[in-house]
N, C-alpha and C positions, 0 to 999 in steps of 0.2 A: 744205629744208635739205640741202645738199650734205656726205656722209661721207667721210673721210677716216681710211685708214689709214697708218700712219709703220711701217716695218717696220724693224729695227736690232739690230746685235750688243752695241749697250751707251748707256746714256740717262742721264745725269746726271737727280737726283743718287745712282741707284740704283748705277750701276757705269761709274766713267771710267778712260779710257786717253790720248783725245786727246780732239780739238776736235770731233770724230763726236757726242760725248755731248752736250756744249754746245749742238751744232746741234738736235738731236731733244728733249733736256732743254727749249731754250727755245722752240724757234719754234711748236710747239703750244697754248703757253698764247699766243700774241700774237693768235687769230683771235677774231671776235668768235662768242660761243657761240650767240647767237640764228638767224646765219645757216650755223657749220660746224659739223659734231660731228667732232672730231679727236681720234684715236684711237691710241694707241702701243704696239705688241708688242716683245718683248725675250725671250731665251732669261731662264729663272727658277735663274739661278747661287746657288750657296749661298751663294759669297761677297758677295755684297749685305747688307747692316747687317740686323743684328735687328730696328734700329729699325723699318725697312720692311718685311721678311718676315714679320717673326711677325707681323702685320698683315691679309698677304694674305688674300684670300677664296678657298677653292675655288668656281669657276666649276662647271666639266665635267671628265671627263675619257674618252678611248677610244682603242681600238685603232687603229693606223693602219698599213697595207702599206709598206714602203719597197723597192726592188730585192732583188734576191735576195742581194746581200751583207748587205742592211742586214736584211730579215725584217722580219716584224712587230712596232712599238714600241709601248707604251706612250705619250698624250698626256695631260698633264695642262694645265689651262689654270688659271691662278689670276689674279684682279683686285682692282687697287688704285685708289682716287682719290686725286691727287694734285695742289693747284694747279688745282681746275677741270676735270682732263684725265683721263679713266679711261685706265688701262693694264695692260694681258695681261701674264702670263708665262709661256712656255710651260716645261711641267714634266716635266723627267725626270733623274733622279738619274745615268744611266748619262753621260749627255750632260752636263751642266752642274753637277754635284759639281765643285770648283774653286777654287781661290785667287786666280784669276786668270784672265780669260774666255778667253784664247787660251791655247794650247801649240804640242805640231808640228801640223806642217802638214797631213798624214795623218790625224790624227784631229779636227784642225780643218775638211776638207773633207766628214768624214762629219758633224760633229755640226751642220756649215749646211746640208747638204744634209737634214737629218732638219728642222731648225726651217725651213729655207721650207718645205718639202711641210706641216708641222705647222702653219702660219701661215693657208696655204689651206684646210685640213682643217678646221680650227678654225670658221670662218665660219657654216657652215648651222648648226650644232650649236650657235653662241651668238646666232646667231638676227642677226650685222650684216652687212650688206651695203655697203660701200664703194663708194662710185664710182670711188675711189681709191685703189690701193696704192703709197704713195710707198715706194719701197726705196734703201736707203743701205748704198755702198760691195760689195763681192764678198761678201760674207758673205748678201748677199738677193739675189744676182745669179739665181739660178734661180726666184724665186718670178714673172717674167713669163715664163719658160719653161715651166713648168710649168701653170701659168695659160690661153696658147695652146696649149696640148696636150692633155693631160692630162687637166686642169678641166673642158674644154671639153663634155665629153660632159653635165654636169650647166650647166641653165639658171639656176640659182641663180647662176653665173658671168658668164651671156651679160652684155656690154656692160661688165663692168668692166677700168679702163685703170691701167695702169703709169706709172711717173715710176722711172727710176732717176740719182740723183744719183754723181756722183765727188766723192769728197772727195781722192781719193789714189790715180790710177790705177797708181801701182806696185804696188801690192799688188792681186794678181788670181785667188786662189784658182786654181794651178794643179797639177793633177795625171794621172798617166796617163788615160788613155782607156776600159781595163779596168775599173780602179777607179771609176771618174765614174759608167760605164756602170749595172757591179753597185752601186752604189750609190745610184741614183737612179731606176732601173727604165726611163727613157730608154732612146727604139729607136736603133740602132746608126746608121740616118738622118742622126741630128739631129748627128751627130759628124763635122761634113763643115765645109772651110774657111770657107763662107759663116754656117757657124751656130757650135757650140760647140768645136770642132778650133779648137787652137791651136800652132803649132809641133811638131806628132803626138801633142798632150797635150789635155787637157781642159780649159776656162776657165770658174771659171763668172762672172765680169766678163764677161767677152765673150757668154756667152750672156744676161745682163741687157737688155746694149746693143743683142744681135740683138733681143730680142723684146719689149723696152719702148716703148711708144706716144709716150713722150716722153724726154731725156737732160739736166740737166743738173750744172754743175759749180758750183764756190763762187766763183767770178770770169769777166768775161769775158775779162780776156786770157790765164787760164790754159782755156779752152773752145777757143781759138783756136790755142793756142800745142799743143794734145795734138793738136791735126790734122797736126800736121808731125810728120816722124822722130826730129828729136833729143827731142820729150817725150813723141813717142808712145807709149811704149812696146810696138814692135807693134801698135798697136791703131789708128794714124793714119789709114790705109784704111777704117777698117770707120767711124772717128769721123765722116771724111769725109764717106764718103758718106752720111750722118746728118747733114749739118750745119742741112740747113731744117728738124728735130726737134731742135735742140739751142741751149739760152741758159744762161750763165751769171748767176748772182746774188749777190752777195757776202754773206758771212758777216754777222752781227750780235752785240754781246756785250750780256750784261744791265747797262743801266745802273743801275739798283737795285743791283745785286752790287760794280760796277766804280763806284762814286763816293767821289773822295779828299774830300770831304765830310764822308763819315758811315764809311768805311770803318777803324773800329776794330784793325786790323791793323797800323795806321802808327802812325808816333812822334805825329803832329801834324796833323789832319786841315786840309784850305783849298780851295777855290773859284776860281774865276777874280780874282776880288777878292782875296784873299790868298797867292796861289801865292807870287808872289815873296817874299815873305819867310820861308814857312811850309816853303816847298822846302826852302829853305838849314837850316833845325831838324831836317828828313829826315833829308837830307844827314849834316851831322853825326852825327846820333846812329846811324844806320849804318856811318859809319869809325869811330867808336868802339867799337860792338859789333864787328863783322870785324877789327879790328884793322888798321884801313889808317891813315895820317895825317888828324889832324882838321883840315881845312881845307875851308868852306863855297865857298873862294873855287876850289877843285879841282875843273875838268872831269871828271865824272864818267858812265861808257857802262855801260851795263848790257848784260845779254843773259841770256835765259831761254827756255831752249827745251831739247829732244831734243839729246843730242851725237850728231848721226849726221851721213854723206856730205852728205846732202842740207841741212843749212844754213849750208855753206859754210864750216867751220870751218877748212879746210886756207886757207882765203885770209886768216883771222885769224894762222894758223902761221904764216904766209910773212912777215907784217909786224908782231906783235905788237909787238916791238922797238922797232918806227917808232911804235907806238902809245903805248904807254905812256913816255912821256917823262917829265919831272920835274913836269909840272905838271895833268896827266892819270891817274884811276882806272879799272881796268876790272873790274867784276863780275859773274860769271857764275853761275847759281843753274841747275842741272839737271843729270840723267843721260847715260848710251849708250854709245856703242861705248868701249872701254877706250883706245883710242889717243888721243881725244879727252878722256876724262878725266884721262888722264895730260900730257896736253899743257898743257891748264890747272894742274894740280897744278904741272907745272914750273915757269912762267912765276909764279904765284905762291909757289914757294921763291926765283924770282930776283930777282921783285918784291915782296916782302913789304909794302912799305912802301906802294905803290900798285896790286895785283892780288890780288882774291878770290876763291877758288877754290868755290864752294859746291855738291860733289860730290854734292847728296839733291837731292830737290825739294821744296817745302815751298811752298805756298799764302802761309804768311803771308812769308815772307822774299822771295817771289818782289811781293808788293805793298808791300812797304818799301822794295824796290830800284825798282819803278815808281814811289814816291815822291820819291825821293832823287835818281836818276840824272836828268843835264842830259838823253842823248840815250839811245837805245836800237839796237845795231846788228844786222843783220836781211840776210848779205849771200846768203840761199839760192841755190843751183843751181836749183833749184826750188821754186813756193809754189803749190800750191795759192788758198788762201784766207789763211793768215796771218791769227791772231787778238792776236796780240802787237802790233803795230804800232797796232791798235784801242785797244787799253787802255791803250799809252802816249801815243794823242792824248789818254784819259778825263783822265791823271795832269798833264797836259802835257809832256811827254817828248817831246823831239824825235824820230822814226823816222828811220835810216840803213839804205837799204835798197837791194839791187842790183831791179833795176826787170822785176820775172819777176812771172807770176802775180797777184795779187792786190796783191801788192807794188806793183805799177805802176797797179794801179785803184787806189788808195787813199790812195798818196802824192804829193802833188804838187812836185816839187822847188820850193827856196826859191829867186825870182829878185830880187837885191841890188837891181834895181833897177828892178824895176816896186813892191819890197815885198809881193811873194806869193809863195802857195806856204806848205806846212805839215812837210817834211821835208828830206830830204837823199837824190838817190839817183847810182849807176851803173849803166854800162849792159852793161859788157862783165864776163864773169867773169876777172875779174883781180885779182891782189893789189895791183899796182901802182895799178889803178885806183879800187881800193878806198880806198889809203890815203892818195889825193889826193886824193878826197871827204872823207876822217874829219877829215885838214887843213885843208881848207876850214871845215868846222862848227868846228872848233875856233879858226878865224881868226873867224868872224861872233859864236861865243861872246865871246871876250876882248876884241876890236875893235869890235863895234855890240852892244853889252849890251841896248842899250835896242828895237831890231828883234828879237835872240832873243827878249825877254818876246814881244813882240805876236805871234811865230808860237806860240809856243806858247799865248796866249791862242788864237789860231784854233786851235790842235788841242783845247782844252778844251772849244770851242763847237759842234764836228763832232758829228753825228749820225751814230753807226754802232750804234744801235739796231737791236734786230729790227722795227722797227716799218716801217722803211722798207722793208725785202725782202721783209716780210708782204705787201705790196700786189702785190712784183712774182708772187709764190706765188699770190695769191690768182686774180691775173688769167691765171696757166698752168693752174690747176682750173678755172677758168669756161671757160677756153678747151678744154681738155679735155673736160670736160660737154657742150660745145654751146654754151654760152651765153656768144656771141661780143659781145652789147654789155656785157656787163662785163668780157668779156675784154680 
């Protein structure tokens, strides 16, 4: 039986922020138990539900050395079964007392740097041995650092290997070089261009990538696309020269969770057999609630995501106008950056009658709108993986999406005239080119009624299950172990 450890700064459904949780929340319970033991650590935030906390079991707990900034902490380890899957928490009140798993940045660099070292520390003491420590995103960037270094003097470590995925290479844990140093007990060596130096600061993403045995990302054209300068983010040399160590795999959502079927959250649950008609009851009874015009017969675009730079909202700014026309709805259910909030907020004072402004986030409002909405628009600067577009093939919701990232593995633009293809995309980041695509789907809407249903029956029928990435996971551990015919 091959072990596997998941190593992460947050896991559904104990504590979300993004799509990070989703990923580490589902893909452990997808292996089969007979042949993996898959296993998930998590910093033990107070803000995680009672439900689950008061629950936990003390495991262990001891002393551990950190650099000379850091001193010696306090570790506690607590464990839960959950779904099949046990999972660690590691425990310290200084570190992870919290409303909220992240703050600055500064005291975020110290309290990752204490949970890798504490991740490793943890191991001989509860007695498992991994073959594998999978780590996700900068926040576990040093635990194969630390691992080739450090660990290394104790045999209990020899031969275990590293997986570090990107979910989001902008975000890269950086800070001075001082601070990294006294903080992690790392010799002054390791802080040299080729290792964790980054720009005359500390990375600890970059030291992941140096010292992990294998890299990958949630897509492969975003794997391919961070090897160049404009998505590099600095990091395109280093990804580079890493690229025979590096495969992308696309994200998966829970089909159990995501099916408009059974999914209780909607006005009017339907299947591929019943969409078309059951849509249109959606529909309705969401302009009714938001207060837009009730008209089933209303092209209606949804969008539900983060309002930040990166998904493209200034290219909705530029042509909303163009967008919402008289016979067109557009709803938007999410947070961020204030510019962007307000920007929506405008547009539906000026649009009342046709633009919803839905300034919170909300779980259930954000699946009545994947109910309801004809198409879903998606025109990111950059996408990683992109989990939105997945869940409006579940809904049958057409995806409108500029063709980056994940974006472009996943959708296949509709062609009038072979009758394929399961969305709508562009290619260049432009507004102009944006809104001659969103025109288009609203031409195939009004004018071939009876082609939209069938694409969106194929996006109903898509398989973007974890079941299918499971295989590709499965066969980079066997490839990693050694054991290359089931690799």
């Amino acid at each position: 039986m091959k072990k596997i450890l998941f190593a992460a700064s947050e896991c559904f459904p104990f504590v979300k922020t993004g799509g990070l949780a989703d990923v580490v929340g589902a893909l452990p319970k997808e292996f089969d138990k007979e042949n993996w033991d898959i296993r998930v650590v998590i910093p033990d935030y107070t803000c995680i539900p009672p439900r689950f906390r008061d629950n936990f079991k003390f495991k262990t707990s001891f002393q551990m050395s950190g650099g000379p900034l850091m001193g010696e902490k306090y570790v506690g380890v607590m464990e839960y079964e959950y779904a099949g899957v046990t999972y660690y928490f590691i425990d310290n009140l200084e570190y992870f007392e919290c409303f909220y798993p992240y703050g600055d940045t500064r005291y975020d660099i110290e309290k990752f740097i204490y949970f890798d070292k504490a991740v490793l520390s943890m191991l001989p003491v509860i007695g498992f041995k991994p073959d594998i420590i999978h780590c996700h995103d900068w926040q576990t960037g040093f635990i194969p650092v630390y691992l080739k270094n450090e660990f290394q003097g104790n045999e209990f470590f020899w031969g275990m290997k590293t997986i570090m995925t990107i979910h989001n290479l902008k975000f890269q844990g950086v800070w001075d070089i001082e601070t990294i140093e006294g903080l992690s007990g790392f010799p002054s060596y390791l802080f040299t261009p080729d290792k964790l130096e980054f720009n005359k600061a500390g990375n600890m993403l970059k030291g992941g990538l140096v010292y992990a045995d294998y890299i990958t990302t949630v897509s492969q054209t975003y794997c391919e696309e961070i090897q160049t300068p404009y998505y590099g983010e600095g990091l395109d040399g280093l990804l580079s020269s890493r690229h025979f160590d590096m495969q992308g795999i696309v994200n998966g959502i829970d089909y159990i969770t995501y099916d408009p079927s059974t999914d209780m959250s909607i006005f009017k649950q339907y299947d591929v057999s019943s969409f078309r008609r059951n849509k249109k009851i959606n529909k309705e009874k969401l302009q009714e609630e938001l207060g837009l015009t009730v008209d089933g017969k209303k092209y209606m675009i949804g969008l539900v995501s983060r309002l930040t730079d990166q998904k493209g909202l200034d290219l909705i700014n530029y042509c909303m106008d163009g967008i919402a026309d008289d016979n067109t709805q557009f709803v938007v259910v999410g947070t961020g950056e204030n510019r962007y909030e307000n920007m929506f907020r405008h547009y539906a004072w000026k649009y009342p009658d046709r633009i919803s402004a839905n300034i919170y986030y909300s779980e259930d409002m954000a699946r009545k709108l994947y109910a309801a909405a004809d198409a879903f628009l998606m025109p990111s600067r950059f996408e990683p993986c992109g989990l939105t577009q997945l869940i409006a093939f579940r809904y049958g919701t057409i995806p409108i999406v500029r063709e980056t990232g994940g974006l472009k593995d996943t959708v296949t633009p509709y062609n009038e005239y072979e009758k394929t293809g399961d969305g709508f995309s562009f290619k260049n980041y432009n507004g102009d080119e944006m809104l001659n695509i969103v025109n288009y789907s609203k031409e195939i809407y009004f004018t071939k009624k009876v082609e939209w249903n069938k694409m969106a029956e194929r996006d109903m029928k898509k398989d973007y299950s974890w079941n299918a990435s499971k295989f590709k996971y499965e066969g980079l551990y066997n490839y990693l172990c050694g054991d290359t015919q089931k690799g």
